[in-house]
C-alpha positions as CSV (number, residue, x, y, z in Angstrom):
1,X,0.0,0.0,0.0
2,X,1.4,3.3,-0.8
3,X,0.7,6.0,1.7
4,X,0.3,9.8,0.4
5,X,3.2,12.2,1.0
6,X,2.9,15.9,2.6
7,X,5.8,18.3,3.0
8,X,5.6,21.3,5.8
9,X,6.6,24.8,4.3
10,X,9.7,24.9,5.8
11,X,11.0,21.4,4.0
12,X,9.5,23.2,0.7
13,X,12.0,26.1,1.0
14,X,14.7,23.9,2.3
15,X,13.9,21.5,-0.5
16,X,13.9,24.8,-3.0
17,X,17.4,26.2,-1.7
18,X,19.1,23.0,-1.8
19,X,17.8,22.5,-5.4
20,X,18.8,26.2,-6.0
21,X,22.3,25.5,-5.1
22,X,23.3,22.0,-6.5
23,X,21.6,23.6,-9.6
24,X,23.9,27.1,-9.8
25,X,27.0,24.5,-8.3
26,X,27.5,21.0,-9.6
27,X,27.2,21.4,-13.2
28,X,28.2,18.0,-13.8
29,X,24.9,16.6,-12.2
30,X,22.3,20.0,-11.8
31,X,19.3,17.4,-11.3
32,X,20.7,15.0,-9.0
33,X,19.7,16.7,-6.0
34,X,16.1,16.0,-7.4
35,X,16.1,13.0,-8.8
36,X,17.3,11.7,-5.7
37,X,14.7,13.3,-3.6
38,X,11.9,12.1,-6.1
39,X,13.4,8.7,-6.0
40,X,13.8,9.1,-2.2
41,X,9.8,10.6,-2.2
42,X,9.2,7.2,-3.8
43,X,10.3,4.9,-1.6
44,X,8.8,6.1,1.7
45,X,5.7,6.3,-0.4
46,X,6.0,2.5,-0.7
47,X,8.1,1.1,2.6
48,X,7.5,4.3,5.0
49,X,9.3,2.8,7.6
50,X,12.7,2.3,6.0
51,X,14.1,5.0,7.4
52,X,16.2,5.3,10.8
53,X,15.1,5.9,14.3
54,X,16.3,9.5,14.8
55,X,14.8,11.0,17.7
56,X,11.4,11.0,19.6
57,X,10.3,14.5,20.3
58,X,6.6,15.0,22.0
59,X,5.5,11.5,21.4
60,X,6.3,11.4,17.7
61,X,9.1,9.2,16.1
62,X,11.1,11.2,13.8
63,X,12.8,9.0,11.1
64,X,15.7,9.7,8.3
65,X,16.7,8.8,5.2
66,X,20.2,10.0,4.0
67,X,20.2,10.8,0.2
68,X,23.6,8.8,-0.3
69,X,24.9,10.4,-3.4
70,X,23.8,14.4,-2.5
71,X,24.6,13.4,1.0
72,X,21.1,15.5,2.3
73,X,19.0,13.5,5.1
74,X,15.3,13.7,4.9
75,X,13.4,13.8,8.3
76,X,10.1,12.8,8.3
77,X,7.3,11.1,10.5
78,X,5.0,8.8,9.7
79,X,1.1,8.9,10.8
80,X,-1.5,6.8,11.1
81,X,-3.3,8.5,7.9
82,X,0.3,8.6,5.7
83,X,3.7,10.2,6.1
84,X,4.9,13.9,6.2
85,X,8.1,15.5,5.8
């Protein structure tokens, strides 16, 4: 079963800065920072809880995932209706 994906605001304009960046900076790969997010995206869509125990904060389990080849973690949580970011 694939659960629905939400991103806060602030991930958005972390997620738009980082993109920013690796676009203006490794000319080499200017997408990879996004295609390995989307692929990323994908995958807790599918297995949501892949990611490591990071810490527990107010009763919520906060996982990551570490984008291996942009070296970026994604933090996220997962609920009982899907997952957010």
């Amino acid at each position: 079963m694939r659960l629905p994906l939400f991103t806060t605001p602030e991930a958005d304009d972390h997620i738009r800065t980082i993109d920013s960046w690796w676009r203006a900076n490794r000319q080499v790969a200017p997408n990879l920072f996004a295609e390995e997010l989307a692929a990323c995206f994908e995958l807790l869509a599918a297995l949501p809880k892949i990611g490591r125990p990071y810490l527990r904060t107010a009763g919520i389990l906060v996982r990551r995932v570490l984008l291996r080849a942009t070296r970026y973690h994604v933090y996220y949580t997962v609920t009982p209706a899907g997952s957010s970011y």
